[in-house]
N, C-alpha and C positions, 0 to 999 in steps of 0.2 A: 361093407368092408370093415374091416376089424381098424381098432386105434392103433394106428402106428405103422400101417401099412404104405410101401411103400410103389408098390405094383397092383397088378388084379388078381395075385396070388398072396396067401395066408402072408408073413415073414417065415423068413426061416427059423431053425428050432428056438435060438434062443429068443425070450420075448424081451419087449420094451422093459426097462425099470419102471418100477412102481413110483418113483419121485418124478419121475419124469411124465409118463403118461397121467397121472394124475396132477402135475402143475400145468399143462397144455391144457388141460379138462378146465380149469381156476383161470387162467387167462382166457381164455373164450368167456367163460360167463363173467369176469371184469371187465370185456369191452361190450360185452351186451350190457351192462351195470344193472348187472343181479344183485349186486349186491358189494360191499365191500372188501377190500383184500381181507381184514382180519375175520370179518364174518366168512367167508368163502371158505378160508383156511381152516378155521375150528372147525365148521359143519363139513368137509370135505374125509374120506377116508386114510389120508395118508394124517400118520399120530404123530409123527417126529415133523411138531409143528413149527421150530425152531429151523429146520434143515429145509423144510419146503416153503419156508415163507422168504429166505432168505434169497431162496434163488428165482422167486417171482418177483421180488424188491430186484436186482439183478434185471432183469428182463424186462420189468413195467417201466422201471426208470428211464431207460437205454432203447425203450421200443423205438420210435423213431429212426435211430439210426440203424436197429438190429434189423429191420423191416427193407430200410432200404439197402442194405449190405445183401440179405436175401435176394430182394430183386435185381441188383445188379448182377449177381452172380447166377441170376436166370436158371436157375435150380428147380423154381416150379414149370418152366417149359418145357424142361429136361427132363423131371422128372414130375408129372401131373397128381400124381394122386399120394405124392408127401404131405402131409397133413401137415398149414401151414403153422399153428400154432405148436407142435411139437416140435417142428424146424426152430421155430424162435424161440423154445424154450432151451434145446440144445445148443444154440448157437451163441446164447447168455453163460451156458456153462460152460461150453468151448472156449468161448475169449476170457471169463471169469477167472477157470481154473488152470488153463494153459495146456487143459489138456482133456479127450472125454471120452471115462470110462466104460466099458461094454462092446459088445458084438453084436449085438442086434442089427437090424436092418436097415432102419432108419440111421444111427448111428455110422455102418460102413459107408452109405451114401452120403451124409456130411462131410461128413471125413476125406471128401473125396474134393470137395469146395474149400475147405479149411484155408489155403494159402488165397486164394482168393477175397473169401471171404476179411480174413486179417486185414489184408489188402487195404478193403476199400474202408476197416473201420479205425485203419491205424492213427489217423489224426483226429476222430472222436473220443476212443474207449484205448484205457488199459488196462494191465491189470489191477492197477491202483483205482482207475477211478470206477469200474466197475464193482471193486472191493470198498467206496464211498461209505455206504450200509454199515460194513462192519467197523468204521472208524471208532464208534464211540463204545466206551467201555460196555459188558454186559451188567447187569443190574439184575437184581434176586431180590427175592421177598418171602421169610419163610411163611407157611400156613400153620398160624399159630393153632388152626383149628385142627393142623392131621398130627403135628409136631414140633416142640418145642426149638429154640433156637439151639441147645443146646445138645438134642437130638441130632439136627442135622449136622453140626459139628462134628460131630462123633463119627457119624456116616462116611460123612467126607475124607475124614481121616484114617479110615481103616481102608479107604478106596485109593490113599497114597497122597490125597492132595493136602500139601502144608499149607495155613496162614499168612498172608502177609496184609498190612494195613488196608492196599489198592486194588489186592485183587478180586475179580470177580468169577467166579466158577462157569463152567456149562454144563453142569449137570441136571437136568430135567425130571423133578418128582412131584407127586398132585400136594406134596407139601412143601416142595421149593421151587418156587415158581418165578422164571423168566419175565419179567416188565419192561416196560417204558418206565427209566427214575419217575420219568417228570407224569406221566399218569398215576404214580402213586401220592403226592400232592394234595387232590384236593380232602381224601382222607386223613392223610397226615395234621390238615393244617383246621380241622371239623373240632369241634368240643364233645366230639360220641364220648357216651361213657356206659358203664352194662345198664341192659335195662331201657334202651335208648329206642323211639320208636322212631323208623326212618324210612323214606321212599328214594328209590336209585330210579333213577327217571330215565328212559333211552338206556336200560342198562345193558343191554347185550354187548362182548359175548360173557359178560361177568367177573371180570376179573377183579376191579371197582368192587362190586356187589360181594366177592369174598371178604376182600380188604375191610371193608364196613362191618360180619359179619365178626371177621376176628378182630375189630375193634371193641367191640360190644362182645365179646367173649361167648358170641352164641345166643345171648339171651336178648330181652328186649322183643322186638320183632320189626321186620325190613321186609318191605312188597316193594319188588324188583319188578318193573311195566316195561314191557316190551311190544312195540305195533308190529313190530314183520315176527308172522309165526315162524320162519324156517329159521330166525334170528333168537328165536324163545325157544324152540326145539333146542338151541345150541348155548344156550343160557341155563337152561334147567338141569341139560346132562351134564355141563362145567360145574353148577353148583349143586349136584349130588355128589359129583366125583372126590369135590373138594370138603365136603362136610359140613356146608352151610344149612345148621339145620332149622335156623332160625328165619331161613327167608321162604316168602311166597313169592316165586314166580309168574310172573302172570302173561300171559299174552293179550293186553289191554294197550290201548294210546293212553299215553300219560293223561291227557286231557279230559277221557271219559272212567278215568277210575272211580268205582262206586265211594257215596261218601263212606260207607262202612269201612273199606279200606284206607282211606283219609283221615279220619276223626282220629283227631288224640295224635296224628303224627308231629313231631319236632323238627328234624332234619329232613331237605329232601336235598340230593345230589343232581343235579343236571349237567351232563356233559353231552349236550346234540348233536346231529349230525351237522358237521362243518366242511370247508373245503378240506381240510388236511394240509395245509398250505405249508405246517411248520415238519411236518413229517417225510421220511421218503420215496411216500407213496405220490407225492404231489408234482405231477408234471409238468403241465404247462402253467400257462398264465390263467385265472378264470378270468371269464365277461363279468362285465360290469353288472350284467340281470341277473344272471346264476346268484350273486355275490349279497347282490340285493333281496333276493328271494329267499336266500339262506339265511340272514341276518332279520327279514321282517318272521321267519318259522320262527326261529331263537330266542328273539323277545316274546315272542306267545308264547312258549312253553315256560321263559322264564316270570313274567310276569303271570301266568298261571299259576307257579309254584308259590308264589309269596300271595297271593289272594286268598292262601286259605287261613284261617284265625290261630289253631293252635302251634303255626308254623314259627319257629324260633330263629332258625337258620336257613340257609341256603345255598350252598356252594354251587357257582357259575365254572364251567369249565370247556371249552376248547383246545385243539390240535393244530389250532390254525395262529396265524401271525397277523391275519388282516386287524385292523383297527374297526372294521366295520363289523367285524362278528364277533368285538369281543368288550374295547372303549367303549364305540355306539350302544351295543345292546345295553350296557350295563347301565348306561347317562339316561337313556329312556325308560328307565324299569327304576330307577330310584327316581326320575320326575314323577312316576305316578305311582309310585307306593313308599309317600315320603314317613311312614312309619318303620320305614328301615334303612340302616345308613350301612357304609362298609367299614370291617374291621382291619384295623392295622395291620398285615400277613408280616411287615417285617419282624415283628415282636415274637412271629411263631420257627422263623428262619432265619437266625444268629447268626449275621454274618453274609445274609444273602443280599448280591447287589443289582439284581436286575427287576426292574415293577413295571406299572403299566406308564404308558405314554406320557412324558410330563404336561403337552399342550392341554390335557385333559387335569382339570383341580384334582379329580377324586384319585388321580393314578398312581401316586405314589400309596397307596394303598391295595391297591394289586399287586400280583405278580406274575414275571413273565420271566422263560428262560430261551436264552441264548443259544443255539446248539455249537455253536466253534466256540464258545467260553465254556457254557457250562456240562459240555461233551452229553448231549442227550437233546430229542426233538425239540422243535419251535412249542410252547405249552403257555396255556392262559388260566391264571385263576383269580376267582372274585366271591370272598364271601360276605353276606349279605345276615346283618344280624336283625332284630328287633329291637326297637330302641327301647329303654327300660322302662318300668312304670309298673307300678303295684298292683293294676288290674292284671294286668299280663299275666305277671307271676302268679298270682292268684289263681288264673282263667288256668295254667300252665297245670298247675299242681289240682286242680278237679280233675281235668281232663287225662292224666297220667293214672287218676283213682278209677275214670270210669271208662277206659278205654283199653285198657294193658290188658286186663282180664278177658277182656271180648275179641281184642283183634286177632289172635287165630281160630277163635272160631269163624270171625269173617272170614279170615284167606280161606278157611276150609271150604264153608259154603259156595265162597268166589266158583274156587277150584272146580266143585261139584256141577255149579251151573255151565261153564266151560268145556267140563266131560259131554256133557249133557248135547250141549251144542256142537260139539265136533264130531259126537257119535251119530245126529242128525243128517248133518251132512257129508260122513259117508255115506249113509245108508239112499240117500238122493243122487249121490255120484253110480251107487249100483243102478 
């Protein structure tokens, strides 16, 4: 039976919207946990990823109660072969927007629950608190790599929109691009400079791995390691779109990156997979093992990153608010790699009042944001330098002469044996 059907006949003429049938597509495979919202949403067909991620934030937040507002109002008795995730994605935009556009089929059948439905979610959901998501301001970051800042000014302005000190735009181009403030951070607060060799660790779906890219002006070179291939599928086609033409891509676990790829790097960025605890994709409470189990991955990949010798820096970074996937990791990974301490962040943010945990000595040296202060997700950062010493610098500046020259030939090679290996296994899948 076709998506969106709501009988054992086709729908009528008009069909489903495309935001809609392709965000009930997105929440199905987020409760099966394919994967995450933002990876979902990039690698998914609908582009206006601002507009469909918005109304999945809407709907994942609020599932609970949208689910059982559905059941009460006994709609899939009534009607058995409503598809239940497109129910619950209309019925996020129904109470959302106060009202829900179209004739479709599924559609006239909601529509038919509506005061019901209200009904039973009036003392959960309003229109305010379902509009939660959009409390905080939007935040932009031009892509220095497709155009300049001054480019996009111009842009905006023949498009009607004037300046003002606070505002923030919603306008969507592969050179001014939509963030999270507080994901832009831990590049902000790096010592990249052109010419800078760098690894983005866990980089999907790239946004980070641009940011880097146009720090370093292009040049340099950055191998971008990604373990889930449909997550590097959606890494590689972001950082073509965007111009990054300095990065290698790789579909590799951080962990097993060939040294070719390693050697002579300075910088690696680590932001792993976390609860999400500080963001509003985060819904219940996590278990205590979940928590645990997240926080012992994290120290591995973190203490990974600092094991390797020409490695200078290190920026630690989370989504999450726990103490355990962010204090803990960091206290365990500087006991055993005491040839690196952390750097002061407030001295890189004038004026910034929130760091990590005082119970912890090193925390005023982190930093950590607020989201009802500082209007943007719960975010953790921890950079991790090398303590100084004239070997270092020394070892720093060989390895910068005999490494620079060679690392894209490695990514090349990389790439080539990767061709190699996936052309294999089609040809095994025939």
């Amino acid at each position: 039976m076709e998506e969106g059907s709501v009988s054992g006949k086709r729908p009528h003429s008009v069909p489903v919207p495309q935001l809609y049938k392709e965000a009930s597509k997105i929440l199905q495979r987020l409760e099966r946990k394919e994967g995450s919202l933002k990876t979902l949403v990039y690698s998914g067909r609908y582009k206006n990823y601002k507009k469909i991620y918005a109304l999945l934030c809407k709907a994942w937040n609020h599932s609970s109660v949208i689910k059982q507002a559905l059941e009460a109002s006994r709609i899939f008795e009534e009607q058995p072969n409503f598809n239940p995730h497109l129910a619950h994605i209309l019925t996020a935009e129904l109470l959302g927007k106060g009202s829900l556009p179209g004739n479709c089929k599924p559609i006239q059948v909601l529509r038919k629950y509506e005061e019901e439905l209200r009904s039973t979610t009036a003392h959960h959901l309003t229109k305010e608190t379902l509009k939660h998501e959009s409390s905080y301001p939007r935040y932009v970051r031009v892509n220095t790599l497709r155009a300049s800042v001054e480019d996009v000014q111009a842009r905006l302005s023949k498009e009607g929109w004037s300046p003002t000190h606070y505002d923030r735009d919603h306008i969507t181009y592969d050179d001014f691009l939509q963030l999270l403030e507080a994901s832009c951070l831990p590049v902000f607060i790096s010592n990249l400079q052109p010419g800078a060799s760098v690894i983005d660790a866990c980089a999907a779906p790239g946004n980070k791995t641009s940011q880097i890219a146009a720090a370093i002006n292009n040049t340099g070179s950055v191998v971008a390691s990604e373990k889930s291939f449909k997550r590097y599928k959606t890494l590689d086609k972001l950082l073509r779109q965007r111009g990054a033409t300095c990065v290698c891509a790789t579909h590799t676990d951080f962990t097993k990156l060939p040294q070719s790829l390693i050697a002579g790097t300075e910088h690696i960025f680590l932001d792993p997979t976390c609860s999400s605890s500080g963001t509003d994709l985060h819904q219940d409470e996590i278990d205590d093992d979940r928590l645990q189990s997240l926080a012992v991955f994290q120290g591995q990949l973190l203490q990974h990153a600092l094991s390797h010798a020409s490695v200078q820096e290190v920026v630690y970074s989370t989504c999450s608010v726990n103490a355990e996937e962010n204090e803990e990791v960091v206290q365990k990974a500087l006991g055993q790699h005491q040839d690196f301490e952390l750097e002061d962040l407030a001295s890189k943010l004038c004026g910034w009042k929130h760091f990590g945990k005082e119970s912890y000595e090193f925390g005023k040296y982190c930093i950590r944001t607020v989201p009802e202060i500082d209007k943007c997700h719960g975010f953790f950062v921890a950079k991790f330098v090398r303590k100084n010493s004239c070997d270092t610098k020394v070892a720093k500046k060989n390895k910068k002469k005999m490494n620079k020259s060679s690392s894209k030939e490695a990514c090349r090679k990389h790439k080539a044996s990767e061709d190699v290996e996936y052309s294999s296994m089609k040809r095994k899948r025939k």
